[in-house]
C-alpha positions in Angstrom: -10.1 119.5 26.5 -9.0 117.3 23.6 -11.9 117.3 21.0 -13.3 114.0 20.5 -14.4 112.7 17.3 -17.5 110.1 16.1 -21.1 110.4 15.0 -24.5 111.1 16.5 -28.3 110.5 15.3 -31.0 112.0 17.1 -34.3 110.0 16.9 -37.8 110.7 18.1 -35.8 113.7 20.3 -33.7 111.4 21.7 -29.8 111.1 21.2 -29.5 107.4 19.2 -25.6 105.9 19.0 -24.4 105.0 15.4 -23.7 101.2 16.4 -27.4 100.9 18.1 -29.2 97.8 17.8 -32.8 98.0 17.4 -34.2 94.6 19.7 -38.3 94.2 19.9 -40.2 95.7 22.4 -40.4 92.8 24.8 -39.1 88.9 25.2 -40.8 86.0 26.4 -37.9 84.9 27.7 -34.0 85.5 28.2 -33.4 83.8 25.0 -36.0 84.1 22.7 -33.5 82.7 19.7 -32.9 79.2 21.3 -34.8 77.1 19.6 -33.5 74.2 21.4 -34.7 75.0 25.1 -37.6 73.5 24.7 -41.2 74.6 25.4 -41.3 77.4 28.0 -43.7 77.7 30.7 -45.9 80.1 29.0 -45.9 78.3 25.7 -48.5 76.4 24.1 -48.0 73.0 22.2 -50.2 72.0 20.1 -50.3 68.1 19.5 -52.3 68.5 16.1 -52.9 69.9 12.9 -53.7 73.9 13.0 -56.9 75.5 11.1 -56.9 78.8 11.5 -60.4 80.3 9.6 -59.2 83.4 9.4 -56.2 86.4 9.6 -53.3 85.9 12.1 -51.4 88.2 13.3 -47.8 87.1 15.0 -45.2 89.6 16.9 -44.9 91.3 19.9 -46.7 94.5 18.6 -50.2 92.9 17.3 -53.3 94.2 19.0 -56.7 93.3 19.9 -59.3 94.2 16.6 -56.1 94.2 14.7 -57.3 95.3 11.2 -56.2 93.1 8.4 -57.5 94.0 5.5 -57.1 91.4 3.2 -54.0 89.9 4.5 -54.8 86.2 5.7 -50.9 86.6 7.4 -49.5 89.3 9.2 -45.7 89.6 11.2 -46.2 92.6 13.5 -42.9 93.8 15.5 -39.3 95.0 14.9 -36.5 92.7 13.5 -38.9 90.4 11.4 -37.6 87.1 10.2 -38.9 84.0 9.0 -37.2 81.1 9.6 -36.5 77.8 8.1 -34.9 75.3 10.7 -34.2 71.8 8.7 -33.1 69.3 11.3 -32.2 67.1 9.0 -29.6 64.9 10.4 -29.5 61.1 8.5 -27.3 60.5 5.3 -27.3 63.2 2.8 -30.8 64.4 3.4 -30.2 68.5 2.5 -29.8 70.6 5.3 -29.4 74.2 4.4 -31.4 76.3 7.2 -32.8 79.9 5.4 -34.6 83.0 6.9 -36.5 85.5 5.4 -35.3 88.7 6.3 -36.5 91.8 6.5 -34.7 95.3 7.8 -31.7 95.2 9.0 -31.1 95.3 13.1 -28.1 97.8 13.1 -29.1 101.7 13.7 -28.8 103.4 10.5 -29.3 100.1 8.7 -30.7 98.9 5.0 -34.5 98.9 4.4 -34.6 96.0 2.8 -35.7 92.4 2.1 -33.5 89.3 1.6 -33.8 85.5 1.6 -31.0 84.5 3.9 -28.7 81.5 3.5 -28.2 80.9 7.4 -25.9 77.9 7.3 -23.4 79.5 4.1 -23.9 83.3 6.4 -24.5 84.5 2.7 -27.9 86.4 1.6 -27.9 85.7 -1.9 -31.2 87.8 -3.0 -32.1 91.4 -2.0 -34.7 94.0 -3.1 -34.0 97.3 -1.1 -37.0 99.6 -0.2 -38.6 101.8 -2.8 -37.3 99.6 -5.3 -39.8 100.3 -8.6 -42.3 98.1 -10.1 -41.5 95.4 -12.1 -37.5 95.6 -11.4 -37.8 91.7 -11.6 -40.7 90.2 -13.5 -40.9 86.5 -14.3 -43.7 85.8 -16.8 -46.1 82.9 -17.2 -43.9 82.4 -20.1 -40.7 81.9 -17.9 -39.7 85.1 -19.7 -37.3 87.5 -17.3 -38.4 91.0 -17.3 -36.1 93.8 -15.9 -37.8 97.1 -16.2 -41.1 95.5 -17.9 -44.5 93.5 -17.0 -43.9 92.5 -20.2 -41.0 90.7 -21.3 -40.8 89.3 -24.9 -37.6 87.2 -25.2 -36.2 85.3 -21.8 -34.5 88.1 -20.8 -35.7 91.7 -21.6 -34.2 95.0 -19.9 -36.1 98.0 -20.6 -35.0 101.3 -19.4 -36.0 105.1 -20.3 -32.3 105.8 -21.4 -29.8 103.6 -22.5 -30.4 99.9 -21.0 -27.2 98.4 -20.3 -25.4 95.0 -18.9 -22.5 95.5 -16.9 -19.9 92.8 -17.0 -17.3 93.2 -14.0 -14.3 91.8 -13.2 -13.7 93.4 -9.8 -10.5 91.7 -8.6 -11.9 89.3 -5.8 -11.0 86.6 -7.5 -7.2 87.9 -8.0 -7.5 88.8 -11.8 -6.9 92.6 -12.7 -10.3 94.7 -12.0 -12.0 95.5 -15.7 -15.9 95.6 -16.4 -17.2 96.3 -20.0 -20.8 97.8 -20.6 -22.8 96.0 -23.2 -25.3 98.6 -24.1 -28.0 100.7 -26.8 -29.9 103.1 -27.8 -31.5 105.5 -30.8 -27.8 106.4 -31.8 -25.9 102.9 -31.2 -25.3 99.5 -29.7 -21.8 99.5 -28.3 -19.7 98.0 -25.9 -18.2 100.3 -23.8 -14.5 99.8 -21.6 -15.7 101.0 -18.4 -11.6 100.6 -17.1 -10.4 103.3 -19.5 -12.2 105.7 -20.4 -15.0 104.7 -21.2 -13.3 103.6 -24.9 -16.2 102.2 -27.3 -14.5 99.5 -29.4 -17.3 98.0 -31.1 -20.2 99.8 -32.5 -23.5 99.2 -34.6 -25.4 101.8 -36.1 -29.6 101.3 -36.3 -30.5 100.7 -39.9 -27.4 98.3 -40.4 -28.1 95.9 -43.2 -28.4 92.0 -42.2 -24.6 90.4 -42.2 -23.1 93.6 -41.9 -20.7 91.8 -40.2 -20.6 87.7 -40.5 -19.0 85.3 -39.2 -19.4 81.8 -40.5 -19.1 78.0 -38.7 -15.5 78.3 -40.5 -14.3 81.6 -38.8 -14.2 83.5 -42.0 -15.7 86.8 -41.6 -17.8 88.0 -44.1 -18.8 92.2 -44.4 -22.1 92.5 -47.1 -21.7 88.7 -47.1 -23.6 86.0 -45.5 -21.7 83.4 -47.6 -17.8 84.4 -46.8 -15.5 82.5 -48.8 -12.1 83.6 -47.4 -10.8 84.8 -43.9 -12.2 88.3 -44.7 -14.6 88.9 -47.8 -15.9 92.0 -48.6 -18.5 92.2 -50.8 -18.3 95.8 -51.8 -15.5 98.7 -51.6 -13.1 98.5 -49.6 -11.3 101.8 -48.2 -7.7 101.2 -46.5 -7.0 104.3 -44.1 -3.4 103.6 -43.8 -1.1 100.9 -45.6 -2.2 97.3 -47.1 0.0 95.0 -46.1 0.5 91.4 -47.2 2.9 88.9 -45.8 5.5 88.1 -48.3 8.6 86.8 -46.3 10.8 84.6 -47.4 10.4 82.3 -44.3 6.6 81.4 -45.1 7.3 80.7 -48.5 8.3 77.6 -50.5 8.7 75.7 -53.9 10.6 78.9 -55.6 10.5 78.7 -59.8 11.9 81.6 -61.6 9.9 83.1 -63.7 11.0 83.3 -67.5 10.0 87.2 -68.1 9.7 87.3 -71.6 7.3 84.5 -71.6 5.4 86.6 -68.8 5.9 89.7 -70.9 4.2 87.9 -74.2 1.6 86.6 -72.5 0.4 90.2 -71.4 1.1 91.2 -74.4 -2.0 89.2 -75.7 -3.6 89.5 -72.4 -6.6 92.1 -73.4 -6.9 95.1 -71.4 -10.0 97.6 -70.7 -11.8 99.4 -68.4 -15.3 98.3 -66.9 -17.1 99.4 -64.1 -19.0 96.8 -61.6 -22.1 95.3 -61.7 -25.0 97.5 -60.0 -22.1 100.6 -59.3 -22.3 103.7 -60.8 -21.5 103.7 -64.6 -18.9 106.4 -63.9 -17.2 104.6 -61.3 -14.4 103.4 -63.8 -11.8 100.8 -63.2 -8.5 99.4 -65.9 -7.8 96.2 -66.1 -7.9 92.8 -66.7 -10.8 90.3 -66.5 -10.2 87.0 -63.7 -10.9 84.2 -66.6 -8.1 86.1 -68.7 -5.7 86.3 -66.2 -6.0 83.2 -64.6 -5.7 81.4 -68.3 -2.7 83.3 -69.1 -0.6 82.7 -65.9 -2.8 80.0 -64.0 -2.2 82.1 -60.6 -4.3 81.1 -57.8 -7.4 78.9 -57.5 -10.0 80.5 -58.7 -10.8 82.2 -62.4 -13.3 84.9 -60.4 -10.5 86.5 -58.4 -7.4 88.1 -58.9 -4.5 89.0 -56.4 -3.2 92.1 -55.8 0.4 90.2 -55.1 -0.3 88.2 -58.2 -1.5 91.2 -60.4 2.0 93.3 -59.1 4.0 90.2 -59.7 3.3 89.8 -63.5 3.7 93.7 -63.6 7.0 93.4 -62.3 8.4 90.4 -64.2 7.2 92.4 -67.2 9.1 95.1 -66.2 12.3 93.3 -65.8 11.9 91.7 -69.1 11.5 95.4 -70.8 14.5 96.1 -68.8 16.7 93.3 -70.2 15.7 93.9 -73.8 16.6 97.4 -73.2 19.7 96.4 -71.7 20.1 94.1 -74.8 19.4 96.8 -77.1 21.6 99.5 -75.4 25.1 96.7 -76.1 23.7 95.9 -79.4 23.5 99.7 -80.0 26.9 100.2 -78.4 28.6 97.8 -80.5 27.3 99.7 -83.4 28.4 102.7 -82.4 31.9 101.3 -82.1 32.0 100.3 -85.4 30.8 103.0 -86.8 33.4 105.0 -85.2 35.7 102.4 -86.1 34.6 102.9 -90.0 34.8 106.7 -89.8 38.3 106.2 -88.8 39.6 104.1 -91.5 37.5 106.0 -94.4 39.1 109.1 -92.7 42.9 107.7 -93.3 41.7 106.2 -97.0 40.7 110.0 -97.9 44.2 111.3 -96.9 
């Protein structure tokens, strides 16, 4: 005999299959659901306003002396729902018919309960059984709490370990799948690349001083700086693990003056020269060179007398050194020529003597 394959649940000792669903204990009638029948024979229509002073129980399973605490409502069979038939019908008057639901029907099925969208088919909320308090929390405040009775900003996620949002793309909508954790905790807020590897990009440390990082109205991005005046200022030291790099191509360049090198070369000359250390630093923390106002007088470079270039700074270095180079190169012909005729004289005063 071929063996046969599936599953099986055995309930209350009694074999239950997988795709079983649960239906109450007893109908009225042959079709329970259709609201549209009409009243039934049994039914009772009631041509006025209902005051009930007291509990009521509805379902199949209520009983006589049913105890009800101190519930003033009670539903009281399997597959409860409650739900809301609009038979609107005239102009655009809303329509939308909704159900509270709760359990599902099938065998094996999701303790849970859900406000139903019946006309959309969609259940757009859902809190699953022995979900823990305060998993949603709405203040008096309109404050959202997630985790918390007590939430202090409009949304606040509390969590034993490491509360987190979790933003994910997960390819429905025809985009490549990614999801990114935004997250923190005593060692770090970080966001997290849930796709690969769980990378961590970004990270803050606790104890991070105010404008670490700043970003002003005109995109420049200040570190130690709430005031950035530049695309990145850094008010501090800077250390470079790897090469600086500044563009210097010929293509995003323009208005090209040579520069006259010994005028650059005198011009240092006078330039004075010292070392210093910064404001607030360590007095040993020693640095050569020249002051902003001085250079900025002496070769009107840039647009401000506070800051110096490193492009500009290497650029009068170089010009420098090319203008030491040709009065070298000067000196070496005017030397050379010398040389020539002083060989030239040691010749002739060499035949005189014979």
């Amino acid at each position: 005999m071929a063996p046969v394959g599936g599953a099986f649940r055995i309930a209350n000792g009694q074999l239950v299959p997988a795709n079983l669903v649960e239906t109450s204990s007893s109908a009225p009638s042959s079709n329970p659901n259709n609201a549209s029948a009409g009243p039934r024979p049994n039914d009772q229509v009631i041509l006025d306003d209902l005051i009930v002073r007291g509990s009521i129980c509805a379902g199949l399973d209520c009983v006589n002396n049913e105890n009800f605490g101190v519930e003033t409502l009670r539903l009281k069979q399997k597959n409860l729902r409650i739900g809301f038939d609009d038979t609107s019908t005239f102009g655009s008057f809303p329509a939308t018919d909704w159900e509270l639901t709760a359990n599902d029907t099938a065998n094996g099925g999701a303790n849970r309960f859900s406000i139903t969208d019946i006309t959309a088919a969609t259940v757009p909320f859902t809190v699953t059984g022995a979900a823990p308090s305060n998993s949603l929390f709405v203040s008096s405040a309109g404050r959202i709490g997630i985790g918390t009775a007590t939430p202090v900003l409009k949304v606040h996620v509390a969590q034993g370990d490491t509360p987190a949002l979790r933003l994910d793309q997960d390819g429905s909508g025809g985009f490549l799948a990614q999801s990114w954790d935004v997250a923190g905790n005593e060692t770090n807020f970080f966001i997290r690349d849930g796709t690969n590897a769980s990378l961590l990009p970004f990270r803050i440390r606790p104890g991070a001083p105010t404008s670490s990082i700043d970003i002003a109205a005109s995109g420049n991005v200040g570190i130690g700086t709430e005031t950035p005046a530049a695309r990145l200022d850094v008010a501090g030291d800077a250390v470079i693990r790897g090469t600086l790099s500044q563009l210097s191509s010929r293509t995003v360049k323009e208005n090209f003056e040579l520069t006259n090198g010994k005028l650059v070369l005198a011009k240092l000359e006078k330039m004075p020269i010292s070392t210093w250390n910064y404001r607030g630093s360590d007095a040993n923390d020693r640095h050569l060179g020249p002051v902003a106002e001085d250079f900025h007088e002496a070769f009107g470079l840039g647009t401000s007398d506070h800051f110096v270039a490193p492009t500009d700074m290497a650029g009068v270095a170089l010009a420098s050194v090319k203008a030491l180079q040709d009065e070298i190169s000067e000196r070496d012909q005017r030397i050379a020529a010398l040389e020539k005729r002083l060989h030239d004289l040691e010749i002739l005063v060499s035949r005189a003597a014979r």
